[in-house]
Backbone as ProteinMPNN parsed JSONL, in Angstrom:
{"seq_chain_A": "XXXXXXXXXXXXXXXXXXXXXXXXXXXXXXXXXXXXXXXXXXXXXXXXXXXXXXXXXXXXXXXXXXXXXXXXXXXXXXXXX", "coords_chain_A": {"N_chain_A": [[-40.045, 34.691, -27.156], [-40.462, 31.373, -25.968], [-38.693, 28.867, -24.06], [-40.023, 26.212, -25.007], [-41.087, 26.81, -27.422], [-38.964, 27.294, -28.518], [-36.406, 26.289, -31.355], [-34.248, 25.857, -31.218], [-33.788, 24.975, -28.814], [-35.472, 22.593, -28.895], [-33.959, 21.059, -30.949], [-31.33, 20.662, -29.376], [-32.832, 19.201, -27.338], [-33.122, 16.82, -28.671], [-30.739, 15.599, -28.953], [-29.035, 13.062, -28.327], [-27.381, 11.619, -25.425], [-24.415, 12.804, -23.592], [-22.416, 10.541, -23.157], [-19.384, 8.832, -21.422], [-17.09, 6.734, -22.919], [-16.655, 3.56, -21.729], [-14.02, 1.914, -22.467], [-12.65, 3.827, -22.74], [-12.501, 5.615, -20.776], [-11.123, 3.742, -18.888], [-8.855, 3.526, -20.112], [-7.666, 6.052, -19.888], [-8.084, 6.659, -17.135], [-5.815, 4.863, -16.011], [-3.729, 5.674, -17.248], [-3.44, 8.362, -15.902], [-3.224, 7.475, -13.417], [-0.828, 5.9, -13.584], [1.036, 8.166, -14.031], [0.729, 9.821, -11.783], [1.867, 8.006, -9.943], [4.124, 7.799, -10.216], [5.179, 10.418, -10.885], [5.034, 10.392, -7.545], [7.019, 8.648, -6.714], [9.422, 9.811, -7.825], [9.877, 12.197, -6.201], [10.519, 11.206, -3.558], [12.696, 10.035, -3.907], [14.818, 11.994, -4.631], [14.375, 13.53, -2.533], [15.781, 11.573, -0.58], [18.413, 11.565, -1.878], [19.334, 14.457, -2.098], [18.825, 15.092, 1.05], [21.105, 13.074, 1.44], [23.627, 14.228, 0.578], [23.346, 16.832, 1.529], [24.129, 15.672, 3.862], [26.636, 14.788, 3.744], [28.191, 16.704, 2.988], [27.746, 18.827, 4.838], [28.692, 17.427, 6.846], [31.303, 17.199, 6.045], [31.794, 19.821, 6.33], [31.936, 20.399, 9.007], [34.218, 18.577, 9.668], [36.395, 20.012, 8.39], [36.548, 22.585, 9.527], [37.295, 21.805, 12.265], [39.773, 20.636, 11.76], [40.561, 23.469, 11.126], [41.366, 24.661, 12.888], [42.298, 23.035, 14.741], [45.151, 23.225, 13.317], [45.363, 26.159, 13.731], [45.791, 26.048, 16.114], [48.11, 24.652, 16.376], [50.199, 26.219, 15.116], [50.065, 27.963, 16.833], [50.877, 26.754, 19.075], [52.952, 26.008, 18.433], [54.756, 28.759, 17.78], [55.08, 29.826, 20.784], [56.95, 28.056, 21.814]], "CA_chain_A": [[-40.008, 33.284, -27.497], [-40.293, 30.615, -24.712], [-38.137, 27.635, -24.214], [-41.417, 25.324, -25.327], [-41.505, 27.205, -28.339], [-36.995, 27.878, -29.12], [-36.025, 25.603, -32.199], [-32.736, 25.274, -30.625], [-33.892, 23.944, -27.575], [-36.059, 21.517, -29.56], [-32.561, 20.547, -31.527], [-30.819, 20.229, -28.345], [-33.277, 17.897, -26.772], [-33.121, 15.715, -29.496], [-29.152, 15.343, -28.972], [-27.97, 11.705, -27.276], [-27.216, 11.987, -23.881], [-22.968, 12.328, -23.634], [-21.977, 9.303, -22.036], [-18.133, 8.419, -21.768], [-16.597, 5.062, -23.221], [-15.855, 2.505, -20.866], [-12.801, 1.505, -22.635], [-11.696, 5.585, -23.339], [-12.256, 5.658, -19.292], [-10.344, 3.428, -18.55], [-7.449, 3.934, -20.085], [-7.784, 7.768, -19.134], [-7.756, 6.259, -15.524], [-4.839, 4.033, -16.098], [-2.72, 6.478, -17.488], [-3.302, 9.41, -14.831], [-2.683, 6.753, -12.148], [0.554, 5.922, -13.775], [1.887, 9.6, -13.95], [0.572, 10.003, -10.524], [2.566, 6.726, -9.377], [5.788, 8.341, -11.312], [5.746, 11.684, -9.542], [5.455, 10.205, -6.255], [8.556, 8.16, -6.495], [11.011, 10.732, -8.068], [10.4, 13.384, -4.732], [11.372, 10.628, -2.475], [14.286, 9.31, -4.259], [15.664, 12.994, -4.917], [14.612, 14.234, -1.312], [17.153, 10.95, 0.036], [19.302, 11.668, -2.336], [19.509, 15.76, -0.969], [19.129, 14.563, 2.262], [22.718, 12.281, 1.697], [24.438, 14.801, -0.031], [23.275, 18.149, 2.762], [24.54, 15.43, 5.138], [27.593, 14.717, 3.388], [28.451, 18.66, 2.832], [27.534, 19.238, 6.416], [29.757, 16.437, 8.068], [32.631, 18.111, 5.151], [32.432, 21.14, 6.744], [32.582, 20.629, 10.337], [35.764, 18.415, 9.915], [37.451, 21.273, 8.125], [36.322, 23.581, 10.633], [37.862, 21.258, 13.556], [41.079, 21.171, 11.238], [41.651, 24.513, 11.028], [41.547, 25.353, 14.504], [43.548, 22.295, 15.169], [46.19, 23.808, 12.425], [45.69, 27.081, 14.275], [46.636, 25.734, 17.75], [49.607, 24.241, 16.545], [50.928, 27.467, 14.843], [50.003, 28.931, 18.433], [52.018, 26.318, 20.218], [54.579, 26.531, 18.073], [55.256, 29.823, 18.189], [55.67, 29.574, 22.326], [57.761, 26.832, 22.226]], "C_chain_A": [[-39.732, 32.502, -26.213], [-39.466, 29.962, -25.274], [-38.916, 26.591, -25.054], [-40.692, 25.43, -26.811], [-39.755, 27.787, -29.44], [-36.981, 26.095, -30.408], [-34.657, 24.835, -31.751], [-32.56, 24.434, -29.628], [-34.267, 22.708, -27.956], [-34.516, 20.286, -29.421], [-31.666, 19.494, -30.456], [-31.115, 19.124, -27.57], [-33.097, 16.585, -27.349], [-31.842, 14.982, -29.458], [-29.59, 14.064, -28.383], [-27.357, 12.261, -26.191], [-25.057, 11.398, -24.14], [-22.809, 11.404, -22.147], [-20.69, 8.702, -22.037], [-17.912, 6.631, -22.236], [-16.1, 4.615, -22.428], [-14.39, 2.753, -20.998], [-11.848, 3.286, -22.533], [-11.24, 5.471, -21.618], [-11.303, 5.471, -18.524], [-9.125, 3.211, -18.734], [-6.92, 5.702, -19.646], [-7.138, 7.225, -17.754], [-6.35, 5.692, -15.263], [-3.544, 5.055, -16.844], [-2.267, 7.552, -16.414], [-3.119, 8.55, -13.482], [-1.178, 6.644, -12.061], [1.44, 6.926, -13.698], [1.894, 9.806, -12.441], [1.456, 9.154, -9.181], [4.397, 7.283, -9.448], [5.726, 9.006, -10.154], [5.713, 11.403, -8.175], [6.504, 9.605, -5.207], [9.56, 8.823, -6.794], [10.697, 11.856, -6.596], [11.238, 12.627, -3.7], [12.263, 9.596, -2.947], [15.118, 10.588, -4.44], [15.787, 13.559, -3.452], [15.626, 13.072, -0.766], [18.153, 11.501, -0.228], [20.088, 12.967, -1.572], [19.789, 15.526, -0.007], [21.226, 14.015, 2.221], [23.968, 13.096, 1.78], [24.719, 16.032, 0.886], [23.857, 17.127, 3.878], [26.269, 15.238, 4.952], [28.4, 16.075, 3.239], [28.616, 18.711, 4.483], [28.489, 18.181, 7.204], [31.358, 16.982, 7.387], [33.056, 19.55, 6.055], [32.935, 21.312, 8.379], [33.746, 19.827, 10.684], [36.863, 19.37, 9.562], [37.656, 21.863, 8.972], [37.199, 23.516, 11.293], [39.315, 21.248, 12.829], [41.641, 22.41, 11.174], [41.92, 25.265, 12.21], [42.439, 24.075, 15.052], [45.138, 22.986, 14.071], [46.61, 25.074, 13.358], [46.653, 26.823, 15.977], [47.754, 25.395, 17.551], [50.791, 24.958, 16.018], [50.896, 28.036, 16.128], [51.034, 28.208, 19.359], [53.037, 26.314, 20.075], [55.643, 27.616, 18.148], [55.699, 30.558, 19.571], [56.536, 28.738, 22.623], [59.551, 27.177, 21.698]], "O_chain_A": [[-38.865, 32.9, -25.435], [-39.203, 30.038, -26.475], [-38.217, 26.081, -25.93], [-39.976, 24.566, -27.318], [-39.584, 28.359, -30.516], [-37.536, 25.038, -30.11], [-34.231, 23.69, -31.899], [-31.726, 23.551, -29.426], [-33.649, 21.724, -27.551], [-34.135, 19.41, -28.645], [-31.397, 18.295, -30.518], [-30.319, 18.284, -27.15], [-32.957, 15.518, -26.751], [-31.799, 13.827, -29.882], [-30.716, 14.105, -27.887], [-26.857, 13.386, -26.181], [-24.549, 10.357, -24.557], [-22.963, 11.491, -20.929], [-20.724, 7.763, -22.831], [-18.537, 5.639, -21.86], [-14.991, 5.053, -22.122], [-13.655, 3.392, -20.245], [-10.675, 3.574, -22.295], [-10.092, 5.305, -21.205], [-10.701, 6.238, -17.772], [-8.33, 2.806, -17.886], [-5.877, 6.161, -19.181], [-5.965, 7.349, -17.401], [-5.755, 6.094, -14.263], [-2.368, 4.728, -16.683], [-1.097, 7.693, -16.057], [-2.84, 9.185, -12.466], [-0.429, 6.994, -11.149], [2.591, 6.692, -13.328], [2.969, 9.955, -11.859], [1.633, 9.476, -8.006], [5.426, 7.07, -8.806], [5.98, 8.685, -8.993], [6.379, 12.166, -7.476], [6.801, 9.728, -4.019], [10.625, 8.623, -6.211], [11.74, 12.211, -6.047], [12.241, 13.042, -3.119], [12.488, 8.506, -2.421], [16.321, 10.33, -4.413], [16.859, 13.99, -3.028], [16.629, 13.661, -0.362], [18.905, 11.97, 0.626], [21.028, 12.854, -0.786], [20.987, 15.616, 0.262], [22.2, 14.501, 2.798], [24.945, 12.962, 2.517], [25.873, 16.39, 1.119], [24.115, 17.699, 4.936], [27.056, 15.499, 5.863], [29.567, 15.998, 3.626], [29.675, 18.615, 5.103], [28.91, 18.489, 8.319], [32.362, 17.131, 8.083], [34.132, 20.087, 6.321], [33.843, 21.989, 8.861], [34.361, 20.083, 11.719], [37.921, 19.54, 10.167], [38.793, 21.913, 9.442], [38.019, 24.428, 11.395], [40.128, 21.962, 13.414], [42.855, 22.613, 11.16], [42.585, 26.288, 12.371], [43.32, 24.339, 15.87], [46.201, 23.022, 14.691], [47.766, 25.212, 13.755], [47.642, 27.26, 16.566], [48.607, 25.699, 18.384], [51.968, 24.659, 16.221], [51.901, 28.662, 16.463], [51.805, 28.749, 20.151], [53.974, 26.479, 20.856], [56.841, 27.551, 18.424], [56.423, 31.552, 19.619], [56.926, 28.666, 23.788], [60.43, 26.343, 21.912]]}, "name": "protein", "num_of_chains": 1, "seq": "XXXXXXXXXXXXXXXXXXXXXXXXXXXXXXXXXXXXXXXXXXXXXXXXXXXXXXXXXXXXXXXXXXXXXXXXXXXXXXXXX"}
């Protein structure tokens, strides 16, 4: 059986050509913009945020640090004195 000569193909030809709705389109478009708009503002409000907080941690620890070696020196001087 050729194509020419398929019933189905016939059928098929006869279909309406799929053509999207304007209006469907464009709210399709208008929605996946909006999500797309979303997720690009929560990374760089959470990466500041991280950022503040690894800087805040990190400036925490090297004053301790410098405290406990100042603590230590003054058990050391004390104990010579």
């Amino acid at each position: 059986m050729s194509p020419e000569n398929d019933p189905l193909f016939e059928v098929l030809a006869s279909l309406p050509p799929i053509a999207p709705y304007a209006e469907w389109e464009s709210r399709v478009r208008a929605r996946c913009h909006s999500v797309i708009s979303r997720r690009r503002k929560k990374p760089q409000v959470s990466r500041n945020l991280s950022n503040a907080v690894l800087a805040a941690i990190s400036g925490a620890a090297v004053l301790c640090a410098y405290l406990a070696v100042m603590l230590a020196e003054v058990v050391r001087l004390a104990k010579h004195s």
